[in-house]
Every structure is written in C-alpha cells, then in structure tokens.
N, CA and C of each residue as an Amber inpcrd file, in Angstrom:
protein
   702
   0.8200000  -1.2080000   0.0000000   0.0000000   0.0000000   0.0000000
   0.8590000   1.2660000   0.0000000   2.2160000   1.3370000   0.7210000
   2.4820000   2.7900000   0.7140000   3.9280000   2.1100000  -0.2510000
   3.7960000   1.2310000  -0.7250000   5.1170000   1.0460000  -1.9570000
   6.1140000   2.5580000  -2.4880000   5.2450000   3.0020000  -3.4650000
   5.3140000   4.2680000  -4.1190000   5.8630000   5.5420000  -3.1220000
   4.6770000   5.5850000  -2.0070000   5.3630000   6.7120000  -1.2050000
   6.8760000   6.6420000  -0.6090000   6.8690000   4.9260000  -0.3210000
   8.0680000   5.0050000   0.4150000   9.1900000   5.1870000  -0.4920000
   9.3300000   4.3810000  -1.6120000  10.3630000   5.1740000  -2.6860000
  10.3540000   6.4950000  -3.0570000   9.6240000   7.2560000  -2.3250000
  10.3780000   8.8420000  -2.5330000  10.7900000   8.9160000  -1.2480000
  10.2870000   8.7300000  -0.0320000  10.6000000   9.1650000   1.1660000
  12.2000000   8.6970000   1.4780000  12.0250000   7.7050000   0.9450000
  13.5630000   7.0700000   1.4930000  14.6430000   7.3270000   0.9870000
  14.0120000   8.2360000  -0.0860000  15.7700000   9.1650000  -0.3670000
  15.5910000  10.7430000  -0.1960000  14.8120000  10.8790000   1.2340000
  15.2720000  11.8080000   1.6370000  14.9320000  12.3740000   3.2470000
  15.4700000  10.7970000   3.8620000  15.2130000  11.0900000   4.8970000
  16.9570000  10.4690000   5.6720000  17.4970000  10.9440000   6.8480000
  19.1480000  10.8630000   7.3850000  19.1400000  10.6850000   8.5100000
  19.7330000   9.4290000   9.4490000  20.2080000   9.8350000  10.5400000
  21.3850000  10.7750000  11.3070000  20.8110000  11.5640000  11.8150000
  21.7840000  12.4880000  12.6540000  22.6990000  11.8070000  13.5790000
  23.6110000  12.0130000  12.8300000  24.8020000  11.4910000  13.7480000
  25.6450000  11.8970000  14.7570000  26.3250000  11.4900000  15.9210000
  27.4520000  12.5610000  16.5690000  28.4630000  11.9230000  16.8740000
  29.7890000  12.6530000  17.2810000  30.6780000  12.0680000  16.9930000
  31.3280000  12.6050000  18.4060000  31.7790000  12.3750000  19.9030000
  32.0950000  13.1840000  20.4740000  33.7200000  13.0380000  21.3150000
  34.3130000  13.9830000  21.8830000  35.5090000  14.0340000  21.5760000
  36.2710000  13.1500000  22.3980000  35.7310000  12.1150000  23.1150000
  36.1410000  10.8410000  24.0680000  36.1750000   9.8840000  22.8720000
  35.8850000   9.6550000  21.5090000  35.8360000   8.8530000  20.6460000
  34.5720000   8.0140000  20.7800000  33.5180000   8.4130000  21.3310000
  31.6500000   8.4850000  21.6520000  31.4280000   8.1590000  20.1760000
  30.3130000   7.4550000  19.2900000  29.5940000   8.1550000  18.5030000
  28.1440000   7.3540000  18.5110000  27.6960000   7.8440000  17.6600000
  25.7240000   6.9940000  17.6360000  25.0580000   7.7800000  16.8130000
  24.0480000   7.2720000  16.8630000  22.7030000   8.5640000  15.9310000
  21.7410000   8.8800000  16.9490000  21.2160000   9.8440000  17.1540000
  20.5830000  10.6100000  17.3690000  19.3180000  10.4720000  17.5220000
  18.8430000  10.7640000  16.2160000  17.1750000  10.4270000  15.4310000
  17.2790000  10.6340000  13.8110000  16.0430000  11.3360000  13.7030000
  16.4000000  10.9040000  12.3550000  15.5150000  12.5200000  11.6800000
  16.7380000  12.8310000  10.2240000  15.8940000  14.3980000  10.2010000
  15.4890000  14.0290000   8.0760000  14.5010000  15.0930000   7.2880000
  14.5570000  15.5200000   6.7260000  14.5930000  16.3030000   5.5830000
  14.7360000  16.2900000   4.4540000  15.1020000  17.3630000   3.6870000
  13.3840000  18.1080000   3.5530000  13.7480000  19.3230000   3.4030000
  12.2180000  20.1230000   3.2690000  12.3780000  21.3000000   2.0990000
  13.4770000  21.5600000   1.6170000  13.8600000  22.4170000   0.0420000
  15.3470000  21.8240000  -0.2180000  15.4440000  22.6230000  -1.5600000
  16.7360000  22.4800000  -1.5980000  17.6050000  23.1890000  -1.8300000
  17.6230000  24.2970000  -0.8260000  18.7620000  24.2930000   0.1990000
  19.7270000  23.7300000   1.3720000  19.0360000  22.5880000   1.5570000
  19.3600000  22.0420000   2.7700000  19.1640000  21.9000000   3.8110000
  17.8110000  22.7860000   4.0840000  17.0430000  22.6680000   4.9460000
  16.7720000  21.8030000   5.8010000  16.4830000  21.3830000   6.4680000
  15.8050000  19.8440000   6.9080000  15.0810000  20.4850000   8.3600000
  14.3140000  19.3280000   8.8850000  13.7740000  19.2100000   9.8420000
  13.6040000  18.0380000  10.7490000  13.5140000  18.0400000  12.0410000
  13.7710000  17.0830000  12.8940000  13.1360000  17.4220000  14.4120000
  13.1130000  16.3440000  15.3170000  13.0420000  17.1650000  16.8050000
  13.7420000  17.1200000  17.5350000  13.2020000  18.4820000  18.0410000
  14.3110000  19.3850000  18.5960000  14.6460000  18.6630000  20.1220000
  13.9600000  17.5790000  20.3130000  14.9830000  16.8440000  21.6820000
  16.2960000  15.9000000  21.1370000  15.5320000  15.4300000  19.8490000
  17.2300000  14.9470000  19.0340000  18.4140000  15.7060000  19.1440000
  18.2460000  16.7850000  18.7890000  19.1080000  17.6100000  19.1440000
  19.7180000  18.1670000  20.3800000  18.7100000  18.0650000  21.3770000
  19.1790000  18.4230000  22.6240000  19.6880000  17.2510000  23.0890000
  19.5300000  15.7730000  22.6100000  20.6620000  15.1960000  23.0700000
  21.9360000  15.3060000  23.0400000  22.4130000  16.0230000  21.9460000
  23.7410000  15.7510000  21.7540000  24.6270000  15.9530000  23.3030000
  25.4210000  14.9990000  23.6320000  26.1910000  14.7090000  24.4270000
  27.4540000  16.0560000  24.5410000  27.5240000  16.7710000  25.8490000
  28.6180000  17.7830000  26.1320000  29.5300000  17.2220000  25.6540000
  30.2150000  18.5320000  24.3340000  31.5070000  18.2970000  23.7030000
  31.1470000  17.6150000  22.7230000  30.0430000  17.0230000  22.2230000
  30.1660000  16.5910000  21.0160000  29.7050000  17.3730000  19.6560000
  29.5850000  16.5390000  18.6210000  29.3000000  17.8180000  17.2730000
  28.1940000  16.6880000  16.4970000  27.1820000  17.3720000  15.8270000
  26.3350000  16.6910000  15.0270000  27.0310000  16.9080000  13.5750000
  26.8150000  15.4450000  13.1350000  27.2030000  15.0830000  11.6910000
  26.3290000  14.4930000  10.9300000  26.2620000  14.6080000   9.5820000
  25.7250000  13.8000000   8.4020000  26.7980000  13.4720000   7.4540000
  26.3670000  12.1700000   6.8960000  26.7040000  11.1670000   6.1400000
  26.1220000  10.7630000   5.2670000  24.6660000  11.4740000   5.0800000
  24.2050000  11.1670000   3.9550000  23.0580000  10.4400000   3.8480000
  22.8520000   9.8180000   2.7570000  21.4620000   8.9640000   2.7070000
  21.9210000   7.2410000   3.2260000  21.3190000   6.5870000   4.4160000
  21.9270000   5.3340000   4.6290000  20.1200000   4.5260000   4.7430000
  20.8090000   3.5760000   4.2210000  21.9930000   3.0050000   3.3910000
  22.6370000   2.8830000   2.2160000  22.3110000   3.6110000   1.6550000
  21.9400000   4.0150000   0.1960000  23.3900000   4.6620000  -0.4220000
  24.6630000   4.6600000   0.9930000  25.8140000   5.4070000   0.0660000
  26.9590000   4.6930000   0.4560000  28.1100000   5.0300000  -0.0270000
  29.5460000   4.5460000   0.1000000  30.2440000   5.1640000   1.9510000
  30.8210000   4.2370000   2.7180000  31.1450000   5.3780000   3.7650000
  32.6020000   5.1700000   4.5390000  33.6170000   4.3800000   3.1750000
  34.6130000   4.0700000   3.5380000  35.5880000   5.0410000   3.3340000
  36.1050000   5.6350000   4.8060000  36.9300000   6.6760000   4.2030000
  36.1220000   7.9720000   4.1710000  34.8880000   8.3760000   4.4810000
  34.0430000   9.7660000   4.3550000  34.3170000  10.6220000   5.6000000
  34.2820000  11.2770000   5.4910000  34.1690000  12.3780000   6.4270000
  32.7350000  13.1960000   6.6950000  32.6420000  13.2250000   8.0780000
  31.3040000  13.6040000   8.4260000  31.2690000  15.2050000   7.9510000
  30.2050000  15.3540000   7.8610000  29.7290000  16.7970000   7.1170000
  29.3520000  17.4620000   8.5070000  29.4250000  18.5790000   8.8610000
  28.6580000  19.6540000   9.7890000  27.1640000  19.8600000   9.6260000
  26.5990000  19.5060000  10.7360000  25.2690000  19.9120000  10.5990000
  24.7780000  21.3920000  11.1420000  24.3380000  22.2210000  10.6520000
  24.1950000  23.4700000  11.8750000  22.8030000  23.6710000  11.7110000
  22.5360000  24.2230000  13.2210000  21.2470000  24.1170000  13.8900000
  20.6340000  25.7190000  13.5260000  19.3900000  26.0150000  12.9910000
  18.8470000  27.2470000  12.6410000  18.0410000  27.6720000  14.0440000
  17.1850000  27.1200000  13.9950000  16.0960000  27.5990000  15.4420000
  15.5380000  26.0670000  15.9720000  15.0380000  26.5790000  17.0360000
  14.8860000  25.1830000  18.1690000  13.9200000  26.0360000  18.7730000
  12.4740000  25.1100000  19.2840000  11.3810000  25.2520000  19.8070000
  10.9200000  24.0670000  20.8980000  11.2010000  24.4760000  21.9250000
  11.0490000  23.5370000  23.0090000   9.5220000  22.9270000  23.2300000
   8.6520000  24.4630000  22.7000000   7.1830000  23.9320000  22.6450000
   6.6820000  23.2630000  21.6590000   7.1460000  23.4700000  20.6680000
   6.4270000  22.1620000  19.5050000   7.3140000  20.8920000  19.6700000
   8.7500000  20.9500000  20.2340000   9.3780000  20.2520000  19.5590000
  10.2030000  19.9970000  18.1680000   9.9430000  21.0450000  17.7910000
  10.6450000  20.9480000  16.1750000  11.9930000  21.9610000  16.6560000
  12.9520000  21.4710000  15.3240000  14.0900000  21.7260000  15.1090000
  14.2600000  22.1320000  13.4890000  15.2310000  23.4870000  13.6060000
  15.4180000  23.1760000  11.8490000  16.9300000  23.2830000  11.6330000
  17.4140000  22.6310000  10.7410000  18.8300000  22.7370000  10.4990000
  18.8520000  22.5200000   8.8950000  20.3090000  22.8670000   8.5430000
  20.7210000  23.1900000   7.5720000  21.9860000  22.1610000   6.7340000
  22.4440000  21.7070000   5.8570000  23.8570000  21.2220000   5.0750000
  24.1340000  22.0010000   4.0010000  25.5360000  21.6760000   4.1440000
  25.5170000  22.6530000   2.9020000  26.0260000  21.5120000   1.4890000
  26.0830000  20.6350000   1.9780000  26.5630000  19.3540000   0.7350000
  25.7450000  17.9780000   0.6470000  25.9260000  17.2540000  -0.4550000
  25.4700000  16.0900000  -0.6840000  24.0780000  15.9510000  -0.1040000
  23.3700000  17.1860000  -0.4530000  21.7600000  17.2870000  -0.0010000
  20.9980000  16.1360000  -0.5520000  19.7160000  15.9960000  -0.4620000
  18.7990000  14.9860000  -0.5030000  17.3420000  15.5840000  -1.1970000
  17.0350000  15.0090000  -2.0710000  15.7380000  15.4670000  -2.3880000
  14.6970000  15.8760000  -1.1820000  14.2970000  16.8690000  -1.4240000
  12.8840000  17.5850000  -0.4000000  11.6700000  17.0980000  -0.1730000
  11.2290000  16.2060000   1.1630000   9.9670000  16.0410000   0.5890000
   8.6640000  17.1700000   0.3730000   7.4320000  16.8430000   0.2180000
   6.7460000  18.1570000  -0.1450000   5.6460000  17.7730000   1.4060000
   5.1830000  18.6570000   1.9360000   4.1740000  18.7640000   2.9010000
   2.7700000  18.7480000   2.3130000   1.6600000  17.5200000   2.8910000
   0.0520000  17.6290000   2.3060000  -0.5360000  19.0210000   2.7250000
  -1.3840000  19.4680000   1.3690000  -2.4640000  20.4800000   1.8770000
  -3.0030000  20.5910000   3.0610000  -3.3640000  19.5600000   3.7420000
  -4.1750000  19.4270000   4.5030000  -3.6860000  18.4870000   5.5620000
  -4.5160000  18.5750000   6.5810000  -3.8220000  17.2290000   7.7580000
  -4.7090000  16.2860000   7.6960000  -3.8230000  14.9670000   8.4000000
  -4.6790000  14.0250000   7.6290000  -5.8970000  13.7410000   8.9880000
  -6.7640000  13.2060000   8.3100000  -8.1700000  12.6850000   9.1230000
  -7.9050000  11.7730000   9.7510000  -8.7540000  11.7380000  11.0980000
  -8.5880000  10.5550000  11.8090000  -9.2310000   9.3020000  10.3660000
  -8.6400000   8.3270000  11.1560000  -8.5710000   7.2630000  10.8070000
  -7.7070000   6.8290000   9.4800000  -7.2260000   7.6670000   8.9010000
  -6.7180000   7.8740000   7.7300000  -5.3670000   6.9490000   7.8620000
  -4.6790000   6.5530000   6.6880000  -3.5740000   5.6920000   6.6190000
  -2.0780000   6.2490000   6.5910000  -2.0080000   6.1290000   7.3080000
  -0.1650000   6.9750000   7.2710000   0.4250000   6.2750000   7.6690000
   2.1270000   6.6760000   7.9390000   3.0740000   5.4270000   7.7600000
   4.8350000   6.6360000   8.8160000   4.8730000   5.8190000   9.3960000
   6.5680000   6.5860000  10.5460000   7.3470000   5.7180000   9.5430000
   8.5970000   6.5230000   9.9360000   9.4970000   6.0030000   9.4200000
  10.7550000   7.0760000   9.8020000  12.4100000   6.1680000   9.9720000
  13.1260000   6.5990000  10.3050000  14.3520000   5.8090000  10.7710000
  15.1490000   5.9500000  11.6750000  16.1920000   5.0810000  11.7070000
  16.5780000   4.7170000  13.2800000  15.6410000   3.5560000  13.4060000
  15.2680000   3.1920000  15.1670000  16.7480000   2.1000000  15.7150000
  17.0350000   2.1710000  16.8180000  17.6880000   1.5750000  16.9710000
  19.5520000   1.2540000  16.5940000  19.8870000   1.9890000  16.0780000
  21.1640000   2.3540000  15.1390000  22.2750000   1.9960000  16.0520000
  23.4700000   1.2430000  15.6890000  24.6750000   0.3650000  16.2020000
  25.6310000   0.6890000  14.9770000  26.4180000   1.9580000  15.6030000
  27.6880000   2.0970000  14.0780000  29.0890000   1.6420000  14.8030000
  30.0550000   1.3030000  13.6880000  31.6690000   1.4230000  14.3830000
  32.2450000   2.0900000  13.8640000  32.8910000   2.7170000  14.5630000
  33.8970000   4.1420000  13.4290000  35.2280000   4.1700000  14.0210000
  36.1560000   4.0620000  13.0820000  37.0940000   4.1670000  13.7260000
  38.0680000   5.6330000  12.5350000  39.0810000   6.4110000  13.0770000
  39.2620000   7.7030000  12.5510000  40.1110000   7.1730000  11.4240000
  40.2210000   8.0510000  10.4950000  41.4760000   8.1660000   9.3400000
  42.3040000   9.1490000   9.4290000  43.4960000   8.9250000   9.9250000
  44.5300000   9.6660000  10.0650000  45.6520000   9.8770000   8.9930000
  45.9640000  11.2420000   8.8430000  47.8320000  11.8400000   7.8250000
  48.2650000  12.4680000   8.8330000  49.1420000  11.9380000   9.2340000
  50.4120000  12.8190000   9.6140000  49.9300000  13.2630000  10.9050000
  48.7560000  12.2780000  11.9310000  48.2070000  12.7300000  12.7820000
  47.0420000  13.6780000  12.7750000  46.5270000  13.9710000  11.3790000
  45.4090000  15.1090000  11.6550000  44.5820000  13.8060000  11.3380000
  42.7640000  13.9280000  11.2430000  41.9870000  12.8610000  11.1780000
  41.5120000  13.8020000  10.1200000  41.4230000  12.7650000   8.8330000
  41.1980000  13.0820000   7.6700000  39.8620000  12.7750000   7.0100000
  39.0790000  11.7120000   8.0550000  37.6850000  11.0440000   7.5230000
  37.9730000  10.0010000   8.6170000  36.7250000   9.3120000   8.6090000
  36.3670000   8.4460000   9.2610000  35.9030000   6.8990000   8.8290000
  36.4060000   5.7600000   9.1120000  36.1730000   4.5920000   8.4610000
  34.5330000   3.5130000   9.1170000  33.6140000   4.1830000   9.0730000
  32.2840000   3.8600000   9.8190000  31.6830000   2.8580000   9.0320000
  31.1640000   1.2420000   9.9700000  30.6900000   0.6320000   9.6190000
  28.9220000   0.6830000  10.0300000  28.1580000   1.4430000   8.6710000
  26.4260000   1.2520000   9.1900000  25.9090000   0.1110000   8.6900000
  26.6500000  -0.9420000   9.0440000  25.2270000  -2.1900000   8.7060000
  24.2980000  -2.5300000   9.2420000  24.4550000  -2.2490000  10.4620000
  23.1320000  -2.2790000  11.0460000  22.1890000  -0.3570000  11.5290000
  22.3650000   0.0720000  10.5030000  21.7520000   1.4440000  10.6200000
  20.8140000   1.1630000   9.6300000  19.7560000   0.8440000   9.3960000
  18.7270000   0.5120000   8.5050000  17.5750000   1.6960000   8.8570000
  16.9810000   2.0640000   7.6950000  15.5680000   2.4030000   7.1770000
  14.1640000   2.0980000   7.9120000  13.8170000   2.4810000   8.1660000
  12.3550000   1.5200000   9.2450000  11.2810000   2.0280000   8.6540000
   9.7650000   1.5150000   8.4880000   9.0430000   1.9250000   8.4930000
   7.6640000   0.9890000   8.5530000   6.9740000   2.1910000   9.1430000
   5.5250000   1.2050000  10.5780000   4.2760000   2.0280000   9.6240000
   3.7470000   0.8860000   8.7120000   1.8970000   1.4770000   8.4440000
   1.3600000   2.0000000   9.5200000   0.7540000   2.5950000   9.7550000
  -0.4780000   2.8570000  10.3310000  -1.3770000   3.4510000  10.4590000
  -2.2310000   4.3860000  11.2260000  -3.3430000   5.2780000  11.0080000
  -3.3310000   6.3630000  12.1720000  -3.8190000   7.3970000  11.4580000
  -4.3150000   8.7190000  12.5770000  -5.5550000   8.1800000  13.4600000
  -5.3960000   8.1130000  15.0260000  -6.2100000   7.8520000  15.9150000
  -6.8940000   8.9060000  16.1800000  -6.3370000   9.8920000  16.1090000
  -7.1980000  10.4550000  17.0440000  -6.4900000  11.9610000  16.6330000
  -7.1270000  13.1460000  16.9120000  -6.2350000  14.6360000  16.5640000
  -6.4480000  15.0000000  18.4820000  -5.0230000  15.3720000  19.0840000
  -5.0470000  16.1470000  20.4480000  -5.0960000  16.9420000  20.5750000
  -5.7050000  18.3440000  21.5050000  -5.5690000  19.5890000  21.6650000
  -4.1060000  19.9900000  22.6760000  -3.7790000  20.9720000  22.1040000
  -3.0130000  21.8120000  23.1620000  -2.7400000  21.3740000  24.2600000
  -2.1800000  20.7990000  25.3530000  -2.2900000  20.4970000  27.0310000
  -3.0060000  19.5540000  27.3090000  -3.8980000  18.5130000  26.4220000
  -4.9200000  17.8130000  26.7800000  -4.3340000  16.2080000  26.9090000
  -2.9850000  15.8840000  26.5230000  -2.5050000  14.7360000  26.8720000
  -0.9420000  14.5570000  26.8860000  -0.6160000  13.9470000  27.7870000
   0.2360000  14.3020000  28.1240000   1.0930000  15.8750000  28.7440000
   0.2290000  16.4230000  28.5840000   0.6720000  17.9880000  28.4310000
   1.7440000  18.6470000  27.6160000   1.2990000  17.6160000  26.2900000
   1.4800000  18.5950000  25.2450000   1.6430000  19.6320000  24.8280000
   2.4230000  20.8860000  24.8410000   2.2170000  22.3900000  23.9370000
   1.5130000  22.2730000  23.1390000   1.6550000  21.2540000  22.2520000
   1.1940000  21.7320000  20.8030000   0.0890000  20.4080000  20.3100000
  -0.5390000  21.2270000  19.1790000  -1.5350000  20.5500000  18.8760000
  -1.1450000  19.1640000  18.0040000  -1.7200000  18.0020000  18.1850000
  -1.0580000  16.7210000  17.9740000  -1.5740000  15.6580000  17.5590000
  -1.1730000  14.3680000  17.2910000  -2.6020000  13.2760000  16.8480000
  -1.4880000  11.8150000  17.4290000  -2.6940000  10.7800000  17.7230000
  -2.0660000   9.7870000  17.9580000  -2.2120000   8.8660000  16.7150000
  -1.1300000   7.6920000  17.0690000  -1.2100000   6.7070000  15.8520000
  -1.1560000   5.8480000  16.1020000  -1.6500000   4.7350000  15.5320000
  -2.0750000   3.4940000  16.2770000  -0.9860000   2.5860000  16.2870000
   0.3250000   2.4660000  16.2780000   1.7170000   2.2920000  15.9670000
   2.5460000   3.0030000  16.4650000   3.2150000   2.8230000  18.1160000
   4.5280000   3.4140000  18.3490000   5.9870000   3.1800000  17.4790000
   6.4680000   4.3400000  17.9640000   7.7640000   4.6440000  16.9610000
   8.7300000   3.9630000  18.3070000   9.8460000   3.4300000  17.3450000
  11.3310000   2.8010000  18.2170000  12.3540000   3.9040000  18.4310000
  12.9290000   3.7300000  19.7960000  13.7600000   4.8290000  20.0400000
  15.0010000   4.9700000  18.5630000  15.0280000   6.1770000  17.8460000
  15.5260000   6.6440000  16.7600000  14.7440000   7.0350000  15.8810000
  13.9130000   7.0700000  16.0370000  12.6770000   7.5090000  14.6050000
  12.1110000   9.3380000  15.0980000  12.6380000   9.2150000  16.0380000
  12.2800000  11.0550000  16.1820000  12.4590000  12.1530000  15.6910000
  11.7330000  12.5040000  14.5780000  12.3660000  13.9450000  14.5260000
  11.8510000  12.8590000  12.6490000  11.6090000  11.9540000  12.4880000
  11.1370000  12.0100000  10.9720000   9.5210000  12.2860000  10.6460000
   9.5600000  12.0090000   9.0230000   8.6210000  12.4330000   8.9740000
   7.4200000  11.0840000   9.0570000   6.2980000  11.8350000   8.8830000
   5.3610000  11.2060000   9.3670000   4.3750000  11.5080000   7.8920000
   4.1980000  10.7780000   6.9160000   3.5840000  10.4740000   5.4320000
   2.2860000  10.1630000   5.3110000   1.7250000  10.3220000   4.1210000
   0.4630000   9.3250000   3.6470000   0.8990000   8.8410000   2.5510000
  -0.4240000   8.3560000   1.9130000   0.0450000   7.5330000   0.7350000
   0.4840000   7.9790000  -0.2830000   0.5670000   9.4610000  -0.5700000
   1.5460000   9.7310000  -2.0880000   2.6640000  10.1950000  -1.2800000
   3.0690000  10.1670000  -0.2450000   4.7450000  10.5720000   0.1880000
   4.8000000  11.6500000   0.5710000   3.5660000  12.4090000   0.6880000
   3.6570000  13.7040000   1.5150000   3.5630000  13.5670000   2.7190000
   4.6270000  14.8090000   3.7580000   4.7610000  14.6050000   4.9140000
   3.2940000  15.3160000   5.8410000   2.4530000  14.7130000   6.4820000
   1.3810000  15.4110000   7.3420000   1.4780000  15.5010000   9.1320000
   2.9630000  15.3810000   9.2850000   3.5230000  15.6850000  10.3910000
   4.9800000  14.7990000  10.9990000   5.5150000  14.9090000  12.2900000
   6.7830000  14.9050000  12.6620000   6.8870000  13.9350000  13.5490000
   7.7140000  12.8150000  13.8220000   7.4610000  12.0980000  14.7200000
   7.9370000  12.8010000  16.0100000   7.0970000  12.7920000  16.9950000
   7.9140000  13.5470000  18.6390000   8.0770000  12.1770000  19.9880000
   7.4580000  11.6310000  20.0340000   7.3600000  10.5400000  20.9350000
   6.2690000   9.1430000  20.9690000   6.2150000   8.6890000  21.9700000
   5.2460000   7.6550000  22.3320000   4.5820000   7.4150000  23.4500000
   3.3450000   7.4270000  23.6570000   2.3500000   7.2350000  25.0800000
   2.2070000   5.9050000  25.2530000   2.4970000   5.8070000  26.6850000
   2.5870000   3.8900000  27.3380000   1.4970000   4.8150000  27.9220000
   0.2690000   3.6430000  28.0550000  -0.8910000   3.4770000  28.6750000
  -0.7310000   2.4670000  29.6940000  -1.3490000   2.0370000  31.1360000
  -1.6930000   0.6760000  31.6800000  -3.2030000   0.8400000  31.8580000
  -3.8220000  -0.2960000  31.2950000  -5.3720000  -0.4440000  31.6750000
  -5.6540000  -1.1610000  32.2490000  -6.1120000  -1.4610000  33.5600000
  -6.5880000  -2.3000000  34.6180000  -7.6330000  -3.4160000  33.9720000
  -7.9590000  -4.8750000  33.9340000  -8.5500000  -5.6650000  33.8360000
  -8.7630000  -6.5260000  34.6090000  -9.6010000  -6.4850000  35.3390000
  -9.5240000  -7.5480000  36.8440000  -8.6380000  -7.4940000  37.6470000
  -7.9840000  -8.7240000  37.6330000  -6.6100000  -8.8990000  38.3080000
  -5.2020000  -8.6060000  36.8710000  -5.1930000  -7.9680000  35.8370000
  -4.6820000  -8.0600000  35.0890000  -4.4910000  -6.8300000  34.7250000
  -2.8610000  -5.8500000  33.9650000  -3.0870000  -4.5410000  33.6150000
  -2.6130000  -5.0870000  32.0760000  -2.9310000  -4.0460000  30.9430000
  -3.0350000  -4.2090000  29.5220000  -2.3560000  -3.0190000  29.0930000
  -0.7370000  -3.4480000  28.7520000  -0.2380000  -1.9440000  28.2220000
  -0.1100000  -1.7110000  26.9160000  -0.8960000  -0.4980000  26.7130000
  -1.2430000  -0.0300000  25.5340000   0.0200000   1.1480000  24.5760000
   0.7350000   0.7640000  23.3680000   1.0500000   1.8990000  23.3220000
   0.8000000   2.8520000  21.9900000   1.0640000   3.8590000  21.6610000
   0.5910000   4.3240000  20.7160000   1.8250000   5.8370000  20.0300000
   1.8300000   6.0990000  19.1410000   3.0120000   7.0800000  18.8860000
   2.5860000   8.3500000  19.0830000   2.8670000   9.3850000  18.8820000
   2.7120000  10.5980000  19.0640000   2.8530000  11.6450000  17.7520000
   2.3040000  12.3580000  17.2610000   2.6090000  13.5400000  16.0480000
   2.2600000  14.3040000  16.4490000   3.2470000  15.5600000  15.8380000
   2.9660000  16.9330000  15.1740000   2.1480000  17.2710000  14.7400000
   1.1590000  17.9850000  14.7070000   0.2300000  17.7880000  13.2080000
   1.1830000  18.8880000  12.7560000   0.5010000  18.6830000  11.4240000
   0.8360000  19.6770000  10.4700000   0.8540000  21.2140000  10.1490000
  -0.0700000  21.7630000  10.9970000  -0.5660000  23.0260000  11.1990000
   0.3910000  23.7400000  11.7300000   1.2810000  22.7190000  12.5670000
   2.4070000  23.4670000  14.0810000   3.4560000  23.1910000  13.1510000
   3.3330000  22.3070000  12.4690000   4.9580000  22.2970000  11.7630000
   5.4290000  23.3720000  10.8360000   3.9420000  23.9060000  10.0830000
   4.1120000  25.0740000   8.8850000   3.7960000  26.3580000   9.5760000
   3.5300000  26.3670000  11.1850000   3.5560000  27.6420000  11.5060000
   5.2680000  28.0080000  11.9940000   5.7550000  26.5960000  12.4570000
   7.2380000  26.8090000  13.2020000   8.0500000  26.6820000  12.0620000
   7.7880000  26.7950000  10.6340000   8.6660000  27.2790000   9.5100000
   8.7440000  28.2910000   8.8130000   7.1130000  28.7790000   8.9960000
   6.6820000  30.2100000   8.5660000   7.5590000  31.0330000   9.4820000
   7.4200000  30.8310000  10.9850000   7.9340000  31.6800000  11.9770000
   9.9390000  31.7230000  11.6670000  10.5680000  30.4320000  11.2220000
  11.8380000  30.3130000  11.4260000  12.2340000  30.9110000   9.8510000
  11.6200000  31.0440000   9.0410000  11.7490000  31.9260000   7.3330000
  11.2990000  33.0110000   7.0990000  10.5190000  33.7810000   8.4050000
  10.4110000  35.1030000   8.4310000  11.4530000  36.1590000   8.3210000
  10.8770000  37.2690000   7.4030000  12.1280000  38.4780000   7.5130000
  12.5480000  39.0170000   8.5510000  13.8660000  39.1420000   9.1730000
  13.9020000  39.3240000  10.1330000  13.3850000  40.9280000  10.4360000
C-alpha cells in the first residue's frame, strides 16, 4: 500500500549522527530534507541530546551510500522550539531530495506510515595523515531504514494529553527509540507531520493490567507555523 510513497521518502530522509571528543559516537534520530537548500527538519529533543563536547554530523542517505573513508559533514542548527518540539537545520553538501508537505492534515482514521532510523549500532574508527583525522572509516550495517503502516487515531488539543504544547494526533503504531524527529507520510509521500514521541498506557482488567502503546505527532498546522515563523524576515 504505501510502496510508491516510500520510494520517494527514502531518499530523503538521514540519521543524525554525533561524533564526540572521548571517541563516543551513535545517531541521534532521524531528520529531513524540506527544500533544496538544505534545509531539513527534525526534533528538537534529538538535538538536545547531543552529548557535552560533542558535534552533530551527516553522512548522507543510509543506506543508500559509500562510507569508507568519508568524512562527516557539519550539521548546523537554525532555530529550536522547546514547545512544539521541532528543530530546523541546515547542510551545505550532498543534499537529498525535499519532501513536499500535504495540503491538509490528515483525518482521523486515515492511513499513514513513521518512518526513520530506530535503533542504530555504528563502528567508526578515525582516518589519520600525519596525525590530523582526515575522515572516518564507519561501519552502518546495522543502521537501517524503518518503516511502521499505520493510522491517525485520534487529533489532540493543546495540554490535553500528556501535556502537550502543541496541537497533535495519535497513531495506532509506536515509533522505536531513533525515529524522532522524521517524517510522518500518507500515501503519495507527503509529509502530514513529525514524529515527537510515544504514550505507554496501563489499563486495569480484573486482576490483570493491559499496556497499551501508541506514537505521538505533530500535526501539520504546528509544523508550517514553526517554519513560517523560522523563514520570516527578520
């Protein structure tokens, strides 16, 4: 069913990588492209992970590229919104096709699909001349692509769950730690919001509790106001 969409999405979506100066590294979550400039988008707690002293990097489209011997690219951070959650950042190389955002947000019950890069296990070890580190020799085989069908449950208000800022929808499909900060599709590959988290429920049944879980979105409305707001003249 989402065949088609996912062959556009998947070449243009990246895990954020970091690299930090104890010889640390991992991914993050996962961000992206929204023009092409280099734009991208992600959330903004991905980012606030990054570990003191370290630096966010990209590498590109994975798995989809060569990474023997590459050198991580600089990612730099534009604006950060603690209340939606969104993040926007920028590359200035080896960009990625843009996806395009739906008219509209999608309806409950409607079919949409997460996706992103959950779970991620890299090895990197440096490339050195003459003592400077020239690139990095990183093995992503197990940094894979993910992606979970599912449907809009429900649209949230403002403060009404979890205590949310922002206005939001559930999905009947939690996301795996790494999928944060991607996008969130329907069936022609347009993005209708951002992945931010996941709600664990327990429901009491007799002597028995039933844990429920479910993912969390952006809608769409908050994502094109926190881009309108971050592309304003100053």
């Amino acid at each position: 069913m989402f065949t088609e969409a996912i062959q556009k999405v998947r070449k243009s979506i990246f895990p954020i990588f970091f690299f930090g100066k104890n010889g640390s590294h991992g991914s993050l979550g996962t961000g992206f492209f929204i023009d092409n400039k280099g734009h991208f988008l992600t959330a903004n707690h991905v980012i606030k992970a990054l570990p003191k002293g370290g630096t966010l990097a990209y590498l590109g489209n994975i798995p989809n590229n060569n990474f023997q011997s590459k050198k991580p690219l600089p990612i730099k951070i534009i604006r950060q919104d603690e209340n939606t959650d969104l993040a926007l950042g920028k590359i200035d190389a080896e960009l990625l096709p843009p996806l395009i955002f739906a008219n509209e947000q999608a309806k409950v019950g409607q079919s949409i699909a997460l996706c992103g890069y959950p779970l991620p296990h890299i090895k990197a070890k440096p490339v050195t001349n003459n003592g400077t580190t020239v690139g990095v020799n990183i093995d992503v085989t197990q940094v894979r692509q993910y992606w979970q069908p599912t449907m809009k449950m429900d649209r949230i208000r403002k403060n009404s769950f979890y205590n949310k800022p922002f206005d939001s929808f559930i999905t009947q499909h939690p996301s795996l730690p790494g999928m944060s900060g991607g996008p969130i599709f329907d069936l022609t590959g347009k993005v209708v919001g951002v992945n931010t988290a996941n709600a664990t429920r327990h429901i009491k049944r007799s002597t028995t509790s039933i844990q429920v879980e479910n993912g969390i979105g952006i809608e769409l409305a908050e994502v094109m106001a926190f881009l309108q707001a971050a592309f304003a003249p100053a």
